[in-house]
Backbone bond lengths (Angstrom), bond angles and torsions (degrees), N, CA, C in turn:
res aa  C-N    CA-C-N  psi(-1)  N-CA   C-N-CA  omega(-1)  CA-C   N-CA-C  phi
1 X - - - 1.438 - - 1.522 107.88 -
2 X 1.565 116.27 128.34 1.538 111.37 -171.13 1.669 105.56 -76.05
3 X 1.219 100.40 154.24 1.410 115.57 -172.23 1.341 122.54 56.12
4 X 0.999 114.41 15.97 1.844 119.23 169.25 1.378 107.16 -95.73
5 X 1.392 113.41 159.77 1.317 139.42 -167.93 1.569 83.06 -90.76
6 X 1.500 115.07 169.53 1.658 136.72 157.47 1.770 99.39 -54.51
7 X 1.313 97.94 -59.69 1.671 96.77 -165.97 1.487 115.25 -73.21
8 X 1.424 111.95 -35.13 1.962 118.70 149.34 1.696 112.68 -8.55
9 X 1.330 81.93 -84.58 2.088 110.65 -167.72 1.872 83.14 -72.43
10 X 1.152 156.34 -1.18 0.655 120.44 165.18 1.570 126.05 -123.98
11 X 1.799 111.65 15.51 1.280 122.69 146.51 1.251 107.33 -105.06
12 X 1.307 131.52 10.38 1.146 127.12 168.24 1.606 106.74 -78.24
13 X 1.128 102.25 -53.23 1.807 124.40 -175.10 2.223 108.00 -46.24
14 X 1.863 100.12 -50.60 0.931 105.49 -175.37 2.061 115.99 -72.08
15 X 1.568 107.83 -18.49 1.013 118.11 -178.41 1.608 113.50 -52.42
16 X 1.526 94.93 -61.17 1.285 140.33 -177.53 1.703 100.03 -41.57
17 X 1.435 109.72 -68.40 1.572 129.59 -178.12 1.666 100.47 -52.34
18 X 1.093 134.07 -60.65 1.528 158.32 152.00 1.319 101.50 -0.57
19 X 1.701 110.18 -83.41 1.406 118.86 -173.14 1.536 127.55 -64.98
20 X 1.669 97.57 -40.55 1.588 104.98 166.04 1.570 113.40 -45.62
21 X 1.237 100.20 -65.46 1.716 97.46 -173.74 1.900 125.55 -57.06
22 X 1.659 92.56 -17.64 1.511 86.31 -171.32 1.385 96.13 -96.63
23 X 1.817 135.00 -0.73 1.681 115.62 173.46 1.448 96.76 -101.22
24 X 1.488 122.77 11.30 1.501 109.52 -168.47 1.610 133.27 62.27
25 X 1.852 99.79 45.19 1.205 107.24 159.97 1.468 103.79 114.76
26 X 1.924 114.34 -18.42 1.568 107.27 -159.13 1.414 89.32 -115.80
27 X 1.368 107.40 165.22 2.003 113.83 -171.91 1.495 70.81 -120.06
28 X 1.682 101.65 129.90 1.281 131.15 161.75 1.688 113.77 -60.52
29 X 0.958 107.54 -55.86 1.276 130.34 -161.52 2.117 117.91 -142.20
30 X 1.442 120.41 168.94 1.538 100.64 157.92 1.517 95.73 95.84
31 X 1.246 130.46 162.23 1.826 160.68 -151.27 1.975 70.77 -65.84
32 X 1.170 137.31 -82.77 0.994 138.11 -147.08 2.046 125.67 -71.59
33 X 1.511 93.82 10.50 1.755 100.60 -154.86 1.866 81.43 -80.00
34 X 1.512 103.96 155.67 1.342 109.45 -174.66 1.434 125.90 49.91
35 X 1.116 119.60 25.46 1.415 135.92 -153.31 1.817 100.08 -131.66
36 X 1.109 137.71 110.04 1.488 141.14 -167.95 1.948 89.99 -75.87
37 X 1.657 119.11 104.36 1.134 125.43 165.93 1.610 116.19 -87.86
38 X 1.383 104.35 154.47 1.561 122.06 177.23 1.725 101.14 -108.26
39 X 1.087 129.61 118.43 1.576 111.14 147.64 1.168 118.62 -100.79
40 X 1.793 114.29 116.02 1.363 121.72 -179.67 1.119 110.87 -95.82
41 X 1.409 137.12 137.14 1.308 124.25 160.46 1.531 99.26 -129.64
42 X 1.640 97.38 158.16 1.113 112.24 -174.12 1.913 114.21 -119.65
43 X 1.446 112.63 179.14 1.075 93.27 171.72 1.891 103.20 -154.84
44 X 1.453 144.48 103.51 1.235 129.37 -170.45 1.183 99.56 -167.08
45 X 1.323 107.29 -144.28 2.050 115.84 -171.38 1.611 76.89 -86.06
46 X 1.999 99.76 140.35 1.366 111.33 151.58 1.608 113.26 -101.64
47 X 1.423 111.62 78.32 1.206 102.90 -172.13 2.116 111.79 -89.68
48 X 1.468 100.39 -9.11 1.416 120.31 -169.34 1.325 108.14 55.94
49 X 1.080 112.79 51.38 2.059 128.68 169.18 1.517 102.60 -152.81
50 X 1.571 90.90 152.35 1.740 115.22 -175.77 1.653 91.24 -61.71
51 X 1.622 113.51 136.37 1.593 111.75 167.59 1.290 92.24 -76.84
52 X 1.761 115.27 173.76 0.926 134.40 -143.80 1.973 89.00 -136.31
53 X 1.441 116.87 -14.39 1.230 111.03 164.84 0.839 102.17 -62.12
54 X 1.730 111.33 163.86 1.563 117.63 -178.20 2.051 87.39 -135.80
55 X 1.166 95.83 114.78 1.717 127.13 150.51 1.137 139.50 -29.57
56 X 1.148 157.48 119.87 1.349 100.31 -50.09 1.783 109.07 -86.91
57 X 1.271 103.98 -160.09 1.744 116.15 -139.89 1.186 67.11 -102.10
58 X 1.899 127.25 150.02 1.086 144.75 158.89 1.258 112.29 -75.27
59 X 1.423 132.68 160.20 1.216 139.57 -175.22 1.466 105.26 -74.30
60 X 1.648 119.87 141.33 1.614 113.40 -175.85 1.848 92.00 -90.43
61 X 1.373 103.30 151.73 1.640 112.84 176.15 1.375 106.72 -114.70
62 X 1.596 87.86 131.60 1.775 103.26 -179.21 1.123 129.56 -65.72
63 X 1.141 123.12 156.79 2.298 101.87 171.30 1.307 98.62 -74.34
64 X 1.332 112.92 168.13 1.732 126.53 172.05 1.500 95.47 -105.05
């Protein structure tokens, strides 16, 4: 989000998470009201960089 701080976008984020869960899915109000929301959450390394695994893992090939 431009011009926000780290901690901005990220009581912004928890606000957001907050209200969704307490109307049961609908934004009362705010950027998202009438707006069909997703809450994704995630859970892994917060390193704030692209991983470098690659998705999924290809199958290994046997010798003949």
């Amino acid at each position: 989000m431009l011009g926000m701080t780290n901690e901005q976008v990220i009581e912004f984020n928890r606000g957001v998470i907050e209200t969704f869960r307490a109307h049961e899915g609908v934004m009362p109000e705010g950027p998202f009201h009438n707006n069909p929301t997703l809450l994704l959450t995630m859970t892994g390394p917060d390193r704030g960089g692209i991983s470098r695994r690659r998705w999924p893992t290809p199958p290994m090939r046997t010798a003949r």
